[in-house]
C-alpha positions in Angstrom: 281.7 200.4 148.5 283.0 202.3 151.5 281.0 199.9 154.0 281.7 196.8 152.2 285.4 197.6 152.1 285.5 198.5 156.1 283.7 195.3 156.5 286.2 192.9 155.0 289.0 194.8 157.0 287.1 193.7 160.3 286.3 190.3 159.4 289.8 189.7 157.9 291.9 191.6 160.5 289.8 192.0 163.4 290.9 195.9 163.5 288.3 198.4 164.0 286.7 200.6 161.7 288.9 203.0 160.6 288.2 207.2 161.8 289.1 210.3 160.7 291.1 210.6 157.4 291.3 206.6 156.3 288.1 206.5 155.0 288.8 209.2 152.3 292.1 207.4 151.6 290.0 204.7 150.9 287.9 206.3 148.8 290.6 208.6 146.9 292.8 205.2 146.3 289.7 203.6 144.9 288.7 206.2 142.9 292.0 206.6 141.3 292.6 202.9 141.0 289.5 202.8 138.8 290.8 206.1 136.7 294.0 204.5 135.8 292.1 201.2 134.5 290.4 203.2 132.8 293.4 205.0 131.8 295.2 202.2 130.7 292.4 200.1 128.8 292.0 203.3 126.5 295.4 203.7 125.8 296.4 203.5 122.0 298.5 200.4 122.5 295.6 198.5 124.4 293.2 199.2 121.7 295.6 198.6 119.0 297.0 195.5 119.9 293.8 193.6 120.9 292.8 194.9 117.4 296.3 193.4 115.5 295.1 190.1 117.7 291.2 190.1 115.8 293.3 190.8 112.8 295.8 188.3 112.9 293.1 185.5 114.1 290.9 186.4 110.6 293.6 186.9 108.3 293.8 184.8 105.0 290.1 184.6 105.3 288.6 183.9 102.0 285.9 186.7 101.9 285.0 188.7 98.5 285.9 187.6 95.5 290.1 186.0 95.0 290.1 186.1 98.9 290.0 189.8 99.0 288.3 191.7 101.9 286.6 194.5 101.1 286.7 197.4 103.7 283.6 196.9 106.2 282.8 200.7 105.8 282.1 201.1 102.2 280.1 203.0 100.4 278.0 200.9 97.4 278.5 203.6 94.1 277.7 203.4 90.8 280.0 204.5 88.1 278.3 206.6 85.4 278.9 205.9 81.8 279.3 209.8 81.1 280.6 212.4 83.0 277.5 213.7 83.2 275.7 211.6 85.6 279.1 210.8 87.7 278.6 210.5 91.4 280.4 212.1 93.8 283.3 210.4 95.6 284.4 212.1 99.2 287.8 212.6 100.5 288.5 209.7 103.0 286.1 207.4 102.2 286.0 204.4 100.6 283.6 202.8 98.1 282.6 200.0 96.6 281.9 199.6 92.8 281.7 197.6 90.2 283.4 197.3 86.1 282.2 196.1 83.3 284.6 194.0 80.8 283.9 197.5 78.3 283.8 200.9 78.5 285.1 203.5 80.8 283.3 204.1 84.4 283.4 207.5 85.5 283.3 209.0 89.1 283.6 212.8 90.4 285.8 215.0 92.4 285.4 218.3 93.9 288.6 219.6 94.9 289.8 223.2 96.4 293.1 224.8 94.9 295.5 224.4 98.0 295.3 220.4 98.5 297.1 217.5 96.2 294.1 214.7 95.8 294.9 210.6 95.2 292.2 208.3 94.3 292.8 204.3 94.5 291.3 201.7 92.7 292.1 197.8 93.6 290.0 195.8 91.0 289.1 192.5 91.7 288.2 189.9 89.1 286.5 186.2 89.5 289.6 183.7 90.8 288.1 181.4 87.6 288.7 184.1 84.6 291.7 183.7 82.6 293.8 186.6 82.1 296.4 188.2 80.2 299.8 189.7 81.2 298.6 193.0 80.3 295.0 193.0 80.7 294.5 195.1 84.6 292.7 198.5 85.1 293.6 202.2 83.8 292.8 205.0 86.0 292.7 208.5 85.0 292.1 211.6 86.5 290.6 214.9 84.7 289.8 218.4 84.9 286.1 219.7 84.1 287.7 220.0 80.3 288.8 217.2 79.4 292.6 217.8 80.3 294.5 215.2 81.7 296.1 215.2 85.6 297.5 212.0 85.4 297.1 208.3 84.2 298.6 205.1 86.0 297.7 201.0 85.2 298.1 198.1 86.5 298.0 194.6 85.2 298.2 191.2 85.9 301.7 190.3 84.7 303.6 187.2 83.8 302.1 184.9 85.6 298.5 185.2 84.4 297.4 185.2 87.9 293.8 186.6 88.6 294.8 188.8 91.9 293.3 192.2 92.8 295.1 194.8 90.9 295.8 198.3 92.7 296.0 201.8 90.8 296.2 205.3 91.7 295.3 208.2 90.1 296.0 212.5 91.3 295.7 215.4 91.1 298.9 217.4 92.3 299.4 221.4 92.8 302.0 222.7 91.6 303.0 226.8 90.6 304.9 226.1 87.8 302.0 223.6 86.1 299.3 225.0 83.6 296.6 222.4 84.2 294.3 220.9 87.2 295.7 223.4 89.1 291.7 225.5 89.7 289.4 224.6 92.1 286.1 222.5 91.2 285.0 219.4 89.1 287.5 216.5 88.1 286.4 213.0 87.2 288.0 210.2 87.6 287.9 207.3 85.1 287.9 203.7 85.1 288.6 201.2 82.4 290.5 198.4 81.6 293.2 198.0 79.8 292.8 194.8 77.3 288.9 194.9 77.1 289.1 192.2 74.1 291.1 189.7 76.1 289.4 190.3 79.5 287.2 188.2 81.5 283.5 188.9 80.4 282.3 188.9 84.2 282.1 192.6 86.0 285.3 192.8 88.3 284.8 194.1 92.2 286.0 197.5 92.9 287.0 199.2 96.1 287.9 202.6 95.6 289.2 205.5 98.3 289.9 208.8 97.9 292.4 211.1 99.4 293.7 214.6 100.1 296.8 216.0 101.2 297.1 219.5 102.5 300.1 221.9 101.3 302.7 222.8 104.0 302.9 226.0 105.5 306.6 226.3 104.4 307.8 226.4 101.0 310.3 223.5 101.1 312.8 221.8 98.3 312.0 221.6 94.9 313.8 219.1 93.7 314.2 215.4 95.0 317.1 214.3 96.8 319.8 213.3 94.4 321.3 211.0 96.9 321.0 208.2 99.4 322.3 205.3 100.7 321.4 202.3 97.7 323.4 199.8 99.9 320.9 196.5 100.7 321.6 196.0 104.4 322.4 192.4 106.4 319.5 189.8 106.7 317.9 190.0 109.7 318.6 187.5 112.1 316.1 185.1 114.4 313.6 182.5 113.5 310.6 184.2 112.0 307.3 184.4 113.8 304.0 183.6 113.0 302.0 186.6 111.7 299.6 185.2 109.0 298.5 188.2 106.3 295.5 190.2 105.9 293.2 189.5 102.8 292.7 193.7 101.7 294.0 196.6 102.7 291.4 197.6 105.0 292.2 194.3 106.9 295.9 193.9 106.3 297.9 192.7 109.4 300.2 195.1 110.9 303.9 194.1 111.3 306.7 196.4 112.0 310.5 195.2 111.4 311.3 191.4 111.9 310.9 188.4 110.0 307.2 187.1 109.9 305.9 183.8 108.7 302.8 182.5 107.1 300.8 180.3 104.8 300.0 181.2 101.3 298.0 179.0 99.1 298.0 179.5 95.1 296.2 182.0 93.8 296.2 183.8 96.9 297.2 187.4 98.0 298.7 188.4 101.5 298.3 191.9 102.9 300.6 193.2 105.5 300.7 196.7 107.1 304.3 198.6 107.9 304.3 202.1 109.7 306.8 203.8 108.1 308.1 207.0 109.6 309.7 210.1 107.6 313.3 209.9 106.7 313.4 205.6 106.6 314.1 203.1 104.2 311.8 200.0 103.3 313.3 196.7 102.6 311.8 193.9 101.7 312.2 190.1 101.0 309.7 187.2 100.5 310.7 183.8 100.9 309.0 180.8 99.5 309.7 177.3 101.1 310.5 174.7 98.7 307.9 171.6 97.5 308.3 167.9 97.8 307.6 167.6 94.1 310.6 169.8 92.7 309.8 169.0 89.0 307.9 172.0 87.2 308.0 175.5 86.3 305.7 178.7 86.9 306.4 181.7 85.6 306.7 185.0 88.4 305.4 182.4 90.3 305.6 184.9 93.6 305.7 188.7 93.3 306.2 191.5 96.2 304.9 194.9 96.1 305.2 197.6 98.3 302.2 200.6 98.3 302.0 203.7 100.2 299.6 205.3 102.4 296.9 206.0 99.0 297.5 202.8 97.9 300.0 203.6 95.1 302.2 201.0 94.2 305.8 202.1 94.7 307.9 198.9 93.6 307.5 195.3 92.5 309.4 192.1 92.3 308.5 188.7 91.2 310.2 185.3 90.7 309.7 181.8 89.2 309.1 178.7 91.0 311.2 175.6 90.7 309.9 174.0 94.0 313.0 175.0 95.6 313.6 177.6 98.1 312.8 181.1 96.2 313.6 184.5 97.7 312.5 187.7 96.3 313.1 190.7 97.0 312.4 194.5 96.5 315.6 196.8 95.0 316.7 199.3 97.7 314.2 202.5 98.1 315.2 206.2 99.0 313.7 207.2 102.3 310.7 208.7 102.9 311.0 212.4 101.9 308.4 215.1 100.7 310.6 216.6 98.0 310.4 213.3 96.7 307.5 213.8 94.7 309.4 216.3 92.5 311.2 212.9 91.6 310.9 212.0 87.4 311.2 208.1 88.5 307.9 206.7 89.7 308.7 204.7 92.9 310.7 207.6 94.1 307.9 210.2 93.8 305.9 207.2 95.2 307.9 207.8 98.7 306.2 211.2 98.8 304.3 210.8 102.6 305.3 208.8 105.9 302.0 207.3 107.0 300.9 203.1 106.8 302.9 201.2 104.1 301.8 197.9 102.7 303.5 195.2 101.5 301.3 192.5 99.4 302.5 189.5 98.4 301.1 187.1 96.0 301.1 183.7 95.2 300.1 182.8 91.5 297.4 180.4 90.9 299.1 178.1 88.6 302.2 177.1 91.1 299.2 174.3 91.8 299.6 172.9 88.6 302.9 171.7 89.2 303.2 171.3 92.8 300.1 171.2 94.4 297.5 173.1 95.8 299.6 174.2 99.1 299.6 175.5 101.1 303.3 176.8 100.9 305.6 178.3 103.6 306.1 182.0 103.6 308.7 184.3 105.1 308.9 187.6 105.0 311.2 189.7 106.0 311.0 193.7 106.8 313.9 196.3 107.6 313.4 199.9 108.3 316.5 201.7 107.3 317.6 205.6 108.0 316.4 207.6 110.6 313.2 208.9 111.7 312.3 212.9 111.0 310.3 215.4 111.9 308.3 215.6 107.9 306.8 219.1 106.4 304.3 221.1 108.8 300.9 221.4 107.1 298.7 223.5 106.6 295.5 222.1 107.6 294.2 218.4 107.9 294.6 215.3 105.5 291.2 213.3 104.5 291.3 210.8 105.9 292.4 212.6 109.2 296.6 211.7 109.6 297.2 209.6 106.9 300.4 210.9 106.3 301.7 209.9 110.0 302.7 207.6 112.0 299.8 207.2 115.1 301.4 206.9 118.6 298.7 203.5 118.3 300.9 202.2 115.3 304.0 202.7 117.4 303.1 201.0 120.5 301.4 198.2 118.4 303.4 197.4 115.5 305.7 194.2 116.4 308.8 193.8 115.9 310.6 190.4 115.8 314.2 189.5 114.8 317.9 191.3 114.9 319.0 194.4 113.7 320.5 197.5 115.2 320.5 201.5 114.6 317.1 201.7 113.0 315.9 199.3 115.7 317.1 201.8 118.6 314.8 204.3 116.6 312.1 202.1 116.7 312.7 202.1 121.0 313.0 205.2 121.0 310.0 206.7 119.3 307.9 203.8 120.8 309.2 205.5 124.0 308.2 208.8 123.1 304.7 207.3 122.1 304.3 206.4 125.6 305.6 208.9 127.2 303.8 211.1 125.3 300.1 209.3 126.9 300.7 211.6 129.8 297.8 211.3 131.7 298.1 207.6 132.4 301.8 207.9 133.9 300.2 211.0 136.0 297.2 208.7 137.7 299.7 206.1 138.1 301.8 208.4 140.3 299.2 210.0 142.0 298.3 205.8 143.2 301.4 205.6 144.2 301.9 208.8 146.4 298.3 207.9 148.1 299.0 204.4 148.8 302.5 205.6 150.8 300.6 208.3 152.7 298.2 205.5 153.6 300.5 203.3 154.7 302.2 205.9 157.1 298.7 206.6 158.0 298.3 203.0 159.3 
């Protein structure tokens, strides 16, 4: 490279071949030139935001069954009819599986005695069934004796909408408890919950599993009792186009702003929020109204916000008229450790900072009355309070920082709209993202330092 470089000097310049110390310049320059490409291509925001691009040109895909996604690095598992022949599901994996319209499937655990464990389970039935408001899934999770750690459901609601249905199950440590508090076996079930009005065909399940380490610090015991319940201005600015993801594991990630898309009936949008310790999540859906205003369907478009495990924290849902409908989620308390000691479920559901989602879904019947779409979407996402430092642990999460927000997230994450206060967070931690890739601001210094003394040189 040396030669070919002192050869384009002569024939452009005429100048002769350079002595002494300019041909290490030359080579230093080059050599650091190609470091800080290198550099940069690898940095968090690079990869991340060439990935949010993939994302956003697949999303609303119709793969799987109802147009959901399944993660591309699951596990096929059988659930066992007895405890007895259970298989064993891993912390931070995910799985794919499959439930029958009767019975209970069972799966295992083998957890330690220092570490809170979540399992997930999004069911997916055929888009053709016909369900009932409160036909959905059950998951339980318990102890090697038959004791009970918890039990959560989720059905299908009002509208009658086949749409991939998300429950959590856990296992939680905690001194003052006398159960699933021991190291060993748990088992987790799977069932659903109106067997004799469900579908006959097997539903699609995609399963994860999760643990979360203990801090090193004995913290509050008790939730906050207080917070700011206030719902905050609209944001202002047109909306841009950020069409959803069709599954968790593909959701598109969005930060605070006002995003548009296209949802057809029966469909289900997945969108991905980082969400920091210490804020707030609001969140509104807007459907755009039909030609044909004459009809009715019932919670014709619901909002739900999960957290990092999947757990559903809140839900709204609305009619449709054919006319402008907004919908929108009541205020939640910031994101706080302590509130897991909360008695109200979407408080304790706050419990982690980490990769929110809010799913939105369009029910399948809106097409009798006004057509098979697709319909204009807007939503609409403001992150309240202020970002914290959250609970030092102890040891590692499974999956490896779930319950954080990646410096990748930070630099990638979009933002759109108006807004101020939680928006100068947002600047400002981006900032500290990037700072914090210190190597990269190094090389590009040390270019810039060479390339004066080379040019004093000359």
């Amino acid at each position: 490279m040396g030669r070919w470089c002192t050869a384009r000097r002569r024939a452009g310049t005429g100048r002769a071949r350079p002595t002494g110390p300019g041909l290490p310049t030359v080579f230093a320059r080059t050599a650091v030139l190609a470091a800080v490409l290198a550099t940069v291509t690898a940095l968090p925001g690079a990869t991340a935001l060439a990935a949010g691009s993939a994302s956003a040109r697949g999303a609303g895909s119709a793969g799987g069954r109802a147009g959901y996604d399944f993660a591309d690095d699951a596990v096929r598992i059988a659930g066992a009819s007895t405890v007895t022949g259970a298989e064993t599901l891993a912390a931070g994996s995910t799985y794919r599986s499959s439930l029958p319209r009767n019975g209970t499937l069972y799966y295992r655990l083998e957890l330690d005695a220092a570490s809170d464990a979540y399992v997930s389970v999004t069911a997916v039935p055929g888009s053709d069934g016909e369900v009932t408001a409160v036909d959905g899934i059950r998951v339980s999770v318990r102890d090697a004796d038959g004791g009970s750690c918890s039990v959560h459901s989720a059905t299908f609601g009002a509208a009658h909408s086949p749409r991939p249905v998300t429950a959590w199950g856990l296992r939680e440590i905690d001194p003052g408890a006398n159960r699933c508090q021991d190291p060993g076996t748990y088992y987790v079930g799977v069932e659903r919950t109106r067997p004799q009005d469900s579908p006959p065909d097997d539903w699609d399940l995609e399963i994860t599993a999760a643990t979360e380490p203990r801090p090193r610090q004995a913290g509050a015991t008790k939730a906050p009792e207080t917070w700011d319940s206030a719902s905050p201005e609209p944001l202002a600015g047109e909306p841009e186009r950020r069409p959803g993801g069709s599954g968790f594991a593909h959701a598109t990630l969005v930060g605070q702003g006002a995003w548009s898309a296209d949802i057809r009936p029966g469909q289900t949008l997945y969108y991905k929020v980082p969400v920091d310790w210490g804020r707030q999540v609001y969140a509104t859906a807007e459907l755009a109204g039909s030609p044909d205003a004459s009809g009715y369907a019932t919670g014709a478009l619901r909002l739900a916000l999960h957290n990092p495990v999947r757990g559903e924290v809140d839900d709204a849902a609305k009619g449709y008229t054919g006319r402008r409908t907004t919908v929108g989620l009541a205020p939640l308390p910031p994101v706080a450790y302590p509130n897991r000691y909360a008695t109200a479920g979407h408080v304790g559901a706050l419990r982690f900072a980490g990769d929110y989602y809010v799913v939105v879904h369009l029910a399948a019947q809106v097409a009798d009355d006004f057509g098979p779409g697709p319909f204009g979407l807007t939503l609409r996402l403001r992150l309240g309070g202020s970002a914290r430092s959250g609970p030092e642990y102890a040891g590692e999460s499974r999956p490896q920082g779930l319950f954080e927000v990646s410096a990748q997230d930070r630099v990638a994450a979009p933002r759109s709209g108006g807004g101020s206060g939680a928006a100068d967070d947002d600047a400002a931690m981006r900032a500290v993202a990037v700072g914090g890739i210190g190597t990269g601001s190094l090389l590009l210094l040390a270019l810039a330092v060479w390339t004066a003394v080379a040019r004093r040189r000359t």
